[in-house]
C-alpha positions in Angstrom: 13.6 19.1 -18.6 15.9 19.0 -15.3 12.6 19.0 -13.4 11.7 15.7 -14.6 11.2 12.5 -12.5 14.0 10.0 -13.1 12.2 7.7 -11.4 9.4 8.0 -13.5 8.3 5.5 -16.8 9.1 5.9 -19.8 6.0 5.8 -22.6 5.7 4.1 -25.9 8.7 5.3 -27.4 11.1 4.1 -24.5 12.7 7.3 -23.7 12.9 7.6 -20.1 13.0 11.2 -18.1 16.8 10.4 -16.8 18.0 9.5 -20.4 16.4 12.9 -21.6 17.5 14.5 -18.6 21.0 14.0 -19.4 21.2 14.7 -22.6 19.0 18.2 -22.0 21.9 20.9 -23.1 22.1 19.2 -26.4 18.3 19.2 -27.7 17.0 22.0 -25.3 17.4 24.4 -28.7 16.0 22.2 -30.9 12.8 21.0 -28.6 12.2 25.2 -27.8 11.7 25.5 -31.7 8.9 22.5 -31.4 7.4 24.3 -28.4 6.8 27.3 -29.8 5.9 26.1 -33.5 3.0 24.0 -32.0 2.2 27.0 -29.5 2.1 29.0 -32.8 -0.2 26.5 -34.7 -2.0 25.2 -32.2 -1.0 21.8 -33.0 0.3 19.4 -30.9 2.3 16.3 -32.5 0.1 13.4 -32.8 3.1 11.3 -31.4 3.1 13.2 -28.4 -0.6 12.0 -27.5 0.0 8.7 -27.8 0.3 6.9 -24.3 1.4 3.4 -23.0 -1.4 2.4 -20.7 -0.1 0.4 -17.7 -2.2 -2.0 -15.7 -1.5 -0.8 -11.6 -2.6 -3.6 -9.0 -5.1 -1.8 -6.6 -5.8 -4.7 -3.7 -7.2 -8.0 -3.3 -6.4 -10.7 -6.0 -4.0 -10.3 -8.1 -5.6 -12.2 -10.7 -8.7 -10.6 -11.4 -8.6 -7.6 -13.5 -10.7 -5.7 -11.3 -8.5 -4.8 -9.5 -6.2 -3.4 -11.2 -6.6 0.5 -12.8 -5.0 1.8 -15.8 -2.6 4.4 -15.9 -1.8 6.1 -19.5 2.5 7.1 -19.5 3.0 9.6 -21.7 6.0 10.2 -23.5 8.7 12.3 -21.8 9.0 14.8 -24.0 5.1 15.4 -24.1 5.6 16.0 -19.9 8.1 19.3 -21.2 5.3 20.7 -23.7 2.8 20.3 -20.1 5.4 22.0 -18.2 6.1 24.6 -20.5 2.2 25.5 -20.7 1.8 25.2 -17.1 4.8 27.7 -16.2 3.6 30.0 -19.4 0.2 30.3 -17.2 1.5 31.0 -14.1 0.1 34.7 -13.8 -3.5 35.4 -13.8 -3.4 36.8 -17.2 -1.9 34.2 -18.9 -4.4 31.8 -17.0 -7.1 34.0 -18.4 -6.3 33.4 -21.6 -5.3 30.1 -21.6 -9.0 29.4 -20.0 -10.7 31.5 -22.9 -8.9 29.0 -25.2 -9.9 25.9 -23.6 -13.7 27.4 -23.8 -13.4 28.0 -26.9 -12.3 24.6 -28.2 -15.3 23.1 -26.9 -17.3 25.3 -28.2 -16.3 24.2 -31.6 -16.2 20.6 -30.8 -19.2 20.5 -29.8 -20.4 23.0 -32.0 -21.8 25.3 -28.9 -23.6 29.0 -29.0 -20.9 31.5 -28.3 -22.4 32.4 -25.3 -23.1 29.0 -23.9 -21.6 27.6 -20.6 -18.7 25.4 -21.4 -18.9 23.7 -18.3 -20.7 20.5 -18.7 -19.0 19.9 -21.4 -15.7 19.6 -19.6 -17.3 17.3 -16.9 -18.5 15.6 -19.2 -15.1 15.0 -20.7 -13.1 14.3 -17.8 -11.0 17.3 -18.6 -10.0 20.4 -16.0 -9.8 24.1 -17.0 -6.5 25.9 -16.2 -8.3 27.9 -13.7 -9.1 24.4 -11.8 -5.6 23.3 -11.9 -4.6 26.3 -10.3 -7.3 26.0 -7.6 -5.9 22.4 -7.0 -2.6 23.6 -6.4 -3.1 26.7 -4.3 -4.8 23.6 -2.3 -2.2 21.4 -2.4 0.2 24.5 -1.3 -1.8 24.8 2.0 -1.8 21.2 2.6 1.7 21.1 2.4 2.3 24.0 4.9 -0.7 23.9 6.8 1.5 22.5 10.3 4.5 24.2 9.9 5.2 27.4 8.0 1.9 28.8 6.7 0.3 29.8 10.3 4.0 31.5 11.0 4.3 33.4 7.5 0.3 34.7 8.0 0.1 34.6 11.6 -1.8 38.0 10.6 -3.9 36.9 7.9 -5.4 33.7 9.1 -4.3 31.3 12.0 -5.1 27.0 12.3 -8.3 26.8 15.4 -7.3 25.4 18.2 -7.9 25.3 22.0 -7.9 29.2 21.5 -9.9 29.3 18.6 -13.3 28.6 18.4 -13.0 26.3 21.4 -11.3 23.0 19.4 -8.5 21.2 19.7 -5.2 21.7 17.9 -6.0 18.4 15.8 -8.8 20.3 13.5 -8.5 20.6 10.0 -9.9 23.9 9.0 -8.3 27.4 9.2 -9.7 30.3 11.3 -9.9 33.2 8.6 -9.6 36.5 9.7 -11.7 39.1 7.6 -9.6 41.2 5.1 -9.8 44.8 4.5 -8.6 44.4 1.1 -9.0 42.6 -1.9 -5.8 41.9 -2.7 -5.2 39.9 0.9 -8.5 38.0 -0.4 -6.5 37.2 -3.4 -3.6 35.9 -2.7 -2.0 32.4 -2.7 -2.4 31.6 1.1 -5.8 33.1 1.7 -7.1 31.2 -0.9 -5.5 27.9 -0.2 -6.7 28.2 3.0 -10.5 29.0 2.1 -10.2 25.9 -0.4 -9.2 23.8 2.3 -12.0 24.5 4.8 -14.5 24.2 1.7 -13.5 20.8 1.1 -13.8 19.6 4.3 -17.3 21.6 4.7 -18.6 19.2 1.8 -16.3 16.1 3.2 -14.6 15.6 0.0 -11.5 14.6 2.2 -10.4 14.4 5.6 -6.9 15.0 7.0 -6.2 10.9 7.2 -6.7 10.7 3.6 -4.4 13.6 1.9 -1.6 11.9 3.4 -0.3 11.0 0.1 0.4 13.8 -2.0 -1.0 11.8 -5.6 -4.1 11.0 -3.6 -5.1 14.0 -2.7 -4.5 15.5 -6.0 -6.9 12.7 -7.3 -9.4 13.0 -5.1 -9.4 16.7 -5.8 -9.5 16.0 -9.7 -12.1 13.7 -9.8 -14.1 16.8 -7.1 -13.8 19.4 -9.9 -14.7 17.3 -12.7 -18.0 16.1 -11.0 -19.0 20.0 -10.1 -18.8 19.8 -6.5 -17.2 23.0 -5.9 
């Protein structure tokens, strides 16, 4: 709960993230017990789905509805059942699982052949697998290092092309992988992150001028998944 935005909205039920922030040692026992009865059942309160949709001005004039996009706030206590399933998946076999469970929910929705794909059906629905969150933010852990730290921690592993490397200038946006001997290297955070990166600019999802806002670049990543491009 500590991790929580104060700066952020509150939804329908007017409980902003400071106000539950601060009163977090007196209800942290209580909201666990929630947690893991609706992680038991399966069941998420129906409160807890219920968002205050937000009208957020884009550009040009303010009084045609056009511009303007909604945004859905969801309650603050609904943002600690996400966190607590996101940190609960934060090894590969938790995500494994987690991913077989999303699958299998649409197979039942949608009343699906055991063996058949899953993934139009999330496209379809707007809605990422676990396994495509954490693709986003291996990306979004490259793009946040790619200047500074990254090319010093894997100098080894994979350095940023410049005037050295492959004959561009220190302005590109693609890493110069290094072939691994292992599988392992191949599977780690920073190898991946930096494949992800150079395949999004292969298909020109994004360039570097436009993932100069964090939330943008997660959305423009989102709305990448969800339409199949990689």
């Amino acid at each position: 709960m500590k991790t929580l935005k104060s700066g952020s909205g509150a939804g329908w039920d007017d409980v902003k993230p400071s106000a539950l922030k601060e009163v977090a040692d007196l209800i942290v026992v209580p909201l666990t017990d929630l947690i893991n009865l609706s992680l038991q059942q399966g069941v998420v309160p129906v409160e807890l789905k219920i968002a205050r949709v937000v009208p957020i001005y884009k550009a040009g004039e303010k009084q045609e509805l056009v511009n303007y996009r909604p945004v859905s706030v969801l309650p603050s206590v609904s943002k600690v059942y996400e966190r607590v399933v996101i940190w609960a998946a934060d090894s590969a076999t938790s995500t494994t699982v987690l991913h077989r469970l999303q699958k299998r929910v649409v197979r039942v929705i949608h009343k699906l052949h055991p063996r058949e794909s899953t993934g139009a059906y999330f496209r379809l629905a707007g809605i990422m697998t676990i396994s495509e969150i954490n693709r986003i933010e291996t990306a979004i852990f490259a793009y946040k290092w790619k200047f500074s730290l990254l090319p010093t921690l894997f100098g080894r592993f994979f350095s940023l092309r410049s005037d050295t490397h492959s004959r561009q200038t220190r302005s590109a946006q693609t890493f110069n992988l290094i072939k691994c001997r292992t599988e392992t290297r191949k599977r780690s955070l920073a190898f991946r992150a930096a494949a992800l990166l150079n395949r999004i600019y292969e298909l020109n999802v994004i360039t570097f001028s436009t993932i100069m806002s964090v939330k943008l670049f997660k959305r423009t990543m989102r709305n990448a998944v969800i339409d199949g491009m990689f």
